[in-house]
C-alpha positions as CSV (number, residue, x, y, z in Angstrom):
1,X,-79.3,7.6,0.8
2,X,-78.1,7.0,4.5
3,X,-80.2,6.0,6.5
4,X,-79.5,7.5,10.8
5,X,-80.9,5.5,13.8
6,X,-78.7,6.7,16.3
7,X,-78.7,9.8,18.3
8,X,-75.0,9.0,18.7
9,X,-74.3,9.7,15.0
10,X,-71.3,12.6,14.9
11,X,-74.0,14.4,12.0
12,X,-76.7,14.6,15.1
13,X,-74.1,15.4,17.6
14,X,-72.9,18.2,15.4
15,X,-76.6,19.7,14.6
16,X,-77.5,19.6,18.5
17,X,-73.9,22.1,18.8
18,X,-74.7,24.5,16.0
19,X,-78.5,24.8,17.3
20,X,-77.0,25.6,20.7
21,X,-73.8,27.6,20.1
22,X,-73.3,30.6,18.2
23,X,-69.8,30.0,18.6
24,X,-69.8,26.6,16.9
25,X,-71.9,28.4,14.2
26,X,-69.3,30.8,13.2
27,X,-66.5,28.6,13.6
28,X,-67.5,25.9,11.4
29,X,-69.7,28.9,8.8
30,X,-72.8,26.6,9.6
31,X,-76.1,27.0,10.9
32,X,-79.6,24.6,11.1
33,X,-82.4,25.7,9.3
34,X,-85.2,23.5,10.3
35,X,-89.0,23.9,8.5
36,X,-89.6,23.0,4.7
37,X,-90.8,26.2,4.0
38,X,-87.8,28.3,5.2
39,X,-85.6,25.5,3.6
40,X,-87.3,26.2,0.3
41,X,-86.6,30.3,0.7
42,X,-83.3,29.7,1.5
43,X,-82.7,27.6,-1.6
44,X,-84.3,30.3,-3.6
45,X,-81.7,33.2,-2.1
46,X,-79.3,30.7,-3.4
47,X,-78.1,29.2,0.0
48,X,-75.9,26.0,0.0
49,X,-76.3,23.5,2.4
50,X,-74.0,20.5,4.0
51,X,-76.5,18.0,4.2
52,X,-79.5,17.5,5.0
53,X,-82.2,15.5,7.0
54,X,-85.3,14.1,7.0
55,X,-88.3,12.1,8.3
56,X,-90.2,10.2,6.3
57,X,-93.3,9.7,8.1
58,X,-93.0,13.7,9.5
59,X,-92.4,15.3,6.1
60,X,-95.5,13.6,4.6
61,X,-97.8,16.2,6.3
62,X,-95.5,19.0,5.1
63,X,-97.5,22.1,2.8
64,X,-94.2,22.5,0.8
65,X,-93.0,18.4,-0.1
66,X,-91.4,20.5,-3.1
67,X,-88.4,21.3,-0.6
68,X,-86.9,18.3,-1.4
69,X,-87.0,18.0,-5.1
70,X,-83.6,20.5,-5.6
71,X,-81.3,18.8,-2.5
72,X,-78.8,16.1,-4.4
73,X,-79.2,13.1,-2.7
74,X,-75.4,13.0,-1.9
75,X,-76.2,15.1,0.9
76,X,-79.7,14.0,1.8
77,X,-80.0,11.5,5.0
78,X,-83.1,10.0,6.1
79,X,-83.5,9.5,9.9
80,X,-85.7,8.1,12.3
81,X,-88.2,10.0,14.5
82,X,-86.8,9.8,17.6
83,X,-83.5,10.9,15.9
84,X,-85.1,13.8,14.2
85,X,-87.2,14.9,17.6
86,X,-83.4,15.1,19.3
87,X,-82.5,17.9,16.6
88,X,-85.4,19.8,15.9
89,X,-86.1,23.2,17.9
90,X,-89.6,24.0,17.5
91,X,-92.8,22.1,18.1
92,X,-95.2,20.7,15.2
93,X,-92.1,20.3,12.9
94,X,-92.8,19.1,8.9
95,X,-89.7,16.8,9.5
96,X,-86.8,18.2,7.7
97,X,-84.0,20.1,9.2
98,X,-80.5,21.4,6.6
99,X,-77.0,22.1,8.2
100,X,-76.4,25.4,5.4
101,X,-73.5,27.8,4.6
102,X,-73.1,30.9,6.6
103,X,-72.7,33.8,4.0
104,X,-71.1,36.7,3.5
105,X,-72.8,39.6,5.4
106,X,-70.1,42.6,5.2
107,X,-71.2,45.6,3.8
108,X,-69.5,45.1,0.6
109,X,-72.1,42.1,0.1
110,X,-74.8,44.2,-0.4
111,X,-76.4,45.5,-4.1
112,X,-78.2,48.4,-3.5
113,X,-80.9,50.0,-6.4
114,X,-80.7,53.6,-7.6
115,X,-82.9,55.2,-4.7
116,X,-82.6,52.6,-1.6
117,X,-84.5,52.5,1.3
118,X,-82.5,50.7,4.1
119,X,-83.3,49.7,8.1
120,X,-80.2,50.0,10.5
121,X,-80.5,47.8,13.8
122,X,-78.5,48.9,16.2
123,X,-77.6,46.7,19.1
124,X,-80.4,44.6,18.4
125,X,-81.4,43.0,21.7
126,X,-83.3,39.3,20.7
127,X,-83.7,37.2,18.1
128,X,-88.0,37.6,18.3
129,X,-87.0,41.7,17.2
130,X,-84.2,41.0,14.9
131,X,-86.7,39.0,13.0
132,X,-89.9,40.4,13.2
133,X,-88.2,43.4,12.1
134,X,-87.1,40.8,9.3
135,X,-90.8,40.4,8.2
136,X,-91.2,43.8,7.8
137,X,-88.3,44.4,5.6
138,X,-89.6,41.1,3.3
139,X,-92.8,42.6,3.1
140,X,-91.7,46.2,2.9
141,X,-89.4,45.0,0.1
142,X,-86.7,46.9,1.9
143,X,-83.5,47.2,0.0
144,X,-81.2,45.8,2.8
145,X,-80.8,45.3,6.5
146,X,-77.8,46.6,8.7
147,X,-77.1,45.5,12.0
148,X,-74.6,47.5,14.0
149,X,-73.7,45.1,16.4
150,X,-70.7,42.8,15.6
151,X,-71.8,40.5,18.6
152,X,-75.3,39.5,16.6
153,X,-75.5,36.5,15.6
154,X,-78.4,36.4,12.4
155,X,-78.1,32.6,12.3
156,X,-79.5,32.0,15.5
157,X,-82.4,29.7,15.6
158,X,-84.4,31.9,17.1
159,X,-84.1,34.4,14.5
160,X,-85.1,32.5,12.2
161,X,-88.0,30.4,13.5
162,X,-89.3,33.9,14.3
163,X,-88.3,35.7,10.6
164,X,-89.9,32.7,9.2
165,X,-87.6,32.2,6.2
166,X,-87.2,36.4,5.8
167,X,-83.8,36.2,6.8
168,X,-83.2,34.4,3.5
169,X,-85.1,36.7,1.3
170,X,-83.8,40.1,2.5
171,X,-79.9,41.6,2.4
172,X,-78.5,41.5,5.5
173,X,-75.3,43.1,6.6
174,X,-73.5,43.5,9.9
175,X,-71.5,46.3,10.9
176,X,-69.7,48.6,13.2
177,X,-71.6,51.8,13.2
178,X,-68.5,53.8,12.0
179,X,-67.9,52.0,9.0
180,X,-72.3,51.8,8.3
181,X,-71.7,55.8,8.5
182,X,-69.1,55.8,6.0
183,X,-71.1,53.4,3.6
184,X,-74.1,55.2,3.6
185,X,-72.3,58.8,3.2
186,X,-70.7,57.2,0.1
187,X,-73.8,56.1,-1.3
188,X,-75.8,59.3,-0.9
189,X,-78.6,57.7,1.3
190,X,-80.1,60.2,3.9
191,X,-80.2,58.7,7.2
192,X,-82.8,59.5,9.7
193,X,-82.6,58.5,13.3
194,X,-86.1,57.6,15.3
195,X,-85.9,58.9,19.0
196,X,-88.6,60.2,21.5
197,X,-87.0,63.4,21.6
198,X,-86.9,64.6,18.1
199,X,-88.7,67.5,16.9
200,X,-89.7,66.4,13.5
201,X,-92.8,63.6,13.4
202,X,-91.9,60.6,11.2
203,X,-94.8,61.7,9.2
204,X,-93.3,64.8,8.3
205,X,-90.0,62.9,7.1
206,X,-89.2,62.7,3.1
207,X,-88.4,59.3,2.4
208,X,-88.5,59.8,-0.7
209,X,-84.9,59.6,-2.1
210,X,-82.3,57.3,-0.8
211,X,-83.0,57.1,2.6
212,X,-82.1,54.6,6.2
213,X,-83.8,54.9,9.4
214,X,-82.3,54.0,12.7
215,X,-83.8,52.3,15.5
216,X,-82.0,51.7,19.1
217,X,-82.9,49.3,21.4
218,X,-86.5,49.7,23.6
219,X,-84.5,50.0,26.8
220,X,-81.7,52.7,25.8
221,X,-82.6,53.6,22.2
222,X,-80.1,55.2,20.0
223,X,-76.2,55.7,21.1
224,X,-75.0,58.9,20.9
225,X,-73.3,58.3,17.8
226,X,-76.0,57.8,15.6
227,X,-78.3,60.9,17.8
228,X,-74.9,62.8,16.5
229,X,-74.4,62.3,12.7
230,X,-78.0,61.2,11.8
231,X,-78.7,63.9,9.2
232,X,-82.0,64.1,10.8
233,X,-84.7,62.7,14.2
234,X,-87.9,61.6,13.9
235,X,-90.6,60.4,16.6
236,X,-93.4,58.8,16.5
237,X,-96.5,60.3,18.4
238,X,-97.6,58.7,21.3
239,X,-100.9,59.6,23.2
240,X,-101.4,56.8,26.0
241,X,-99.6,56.3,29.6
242,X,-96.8,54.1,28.2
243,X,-93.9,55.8,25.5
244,X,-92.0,53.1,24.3
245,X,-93.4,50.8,21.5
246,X,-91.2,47.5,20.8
247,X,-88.8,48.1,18.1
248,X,-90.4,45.9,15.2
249,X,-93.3,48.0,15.8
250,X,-92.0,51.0,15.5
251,X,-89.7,50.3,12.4
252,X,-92.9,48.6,10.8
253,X,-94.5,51.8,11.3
254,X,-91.9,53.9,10.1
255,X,-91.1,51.6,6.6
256,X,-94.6,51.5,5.6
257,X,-94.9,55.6,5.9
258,X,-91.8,55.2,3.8
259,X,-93.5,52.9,1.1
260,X,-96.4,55.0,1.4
261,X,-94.3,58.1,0.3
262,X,-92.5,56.1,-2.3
263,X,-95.9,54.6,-4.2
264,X,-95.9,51.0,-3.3
């Protein structure tokens, strides 16, 4: 196993770019995952990785030392702690940190049961909603996630700090919303889009078949085109001063009505 001293080291160089630019991320088809526990989900949703790096003394107070019992030791490099405090992101770290594959996320990707239930993001502002709304789906055990937004990038840090691992465990795909139409059209799913306008209370909504809800942004909510060829609206009620929840909220609310309706 290598051993890294140096903040120098090209492999450090190159983690400190991929935590800091999506660009470099989708370039090079890499991204850092940094935590034992998300390391461990992503190696269970059959992730590779490039290498990976960790701290002896760190990792020794990790809840999950398992996380290093399936990485080959080709790719494993040991590094100091003032090496590994240059390339981790977040604070209290268990001390080990993977460079992994990007995967596939087109729409073709994804293996949907007989009767799906699916969450479309559209224009999904930060990485704190994209995966908070990633929790939900994980415990929801939503079929799949689709993100209409071709700019989103679902490997940023952020996103996954704040998914906690989810974005590993749950079927993501991203999409322009055209083509999201035309996939769920051809697979029979009912879609219904949430806005503060509709007529119909999200309640009232049968979610019991194949069926994707839509949520816009908090600051413009849905584009026209989804408020268009949705097959239905929903809302859901609000009785104080203020009539905008965040959008994690409101599709957490909505999915577990869903799940409710469905028996689980």
């Amino acid at each position: 196993m290598e051993k890294i001293s140096s903040v120098q080291n090209s492999r450090i160089k190159n983690i400190q770019k991929l935590s800091a630019k999506s660009k470099e991320r989708k370039e090079q088809g890499l991204f850092v995952i940094e935590g034992a526990r998300e390391l461990s989900l992503a190696v269970a949703g059959s992730y590779s990785f490039d290498s990976v790096f960790y701290c002896p003394e760190l990792f020794a107070g990790t809840d999950y030392p398992q996380a290093l019992q399936s990485i080959p030791p080709k790719i494993l490099y040991e590094v100091s702690a003032a090496v590994f405090g240059k390339i981790a992101y977040r604070e209290g770290s268990d001390g080990i940190l993977a460079v992994a594959k990007s995967k596939d996320h087109s729409l073709s990707s994804l293996h949907l049961p007989e009767n799906p239930f699916i969450i479309i993001l559209e224009s999904v502002e930060k990485p704190g909603n994209l995966g908070a709304v990633l929790r939900t789906a994980d415990a929801a055990g939503v079929d799949a996630l689709i993100i209409c937004d071709l700019l989103t990038d679902v490997y940023n840090p952020n996103t996954i700090r704040s998914s906690i691992g989810c974005i590993f465990t749950v079927p993501v795909a991203v999409s322009e919303n055209t083509e999201a139409l035309s996939f769920l059209r051809a697979n029979g799913i009912r879609t219904f889009a949430a806005e503060l306008q509709a007529s119909q209370w999200y309640q009232d909504a049968d979610f019991t078949g194949p069926s994707a809800i839509i949520m816009g942004t908090e600051a413009d909510g849905l584009s026209p085109f989804w408020l268009k060829d949705a097959d239905a609206r929903i809302k859901i009620p609000m009785r104080g001063k203020i009539d905008s929840l965040n959008v994690s909220v409101s599709t957490a609310v909505i999915t577990f009505e869903a799940m409710r309706q469905r028996g689980f």
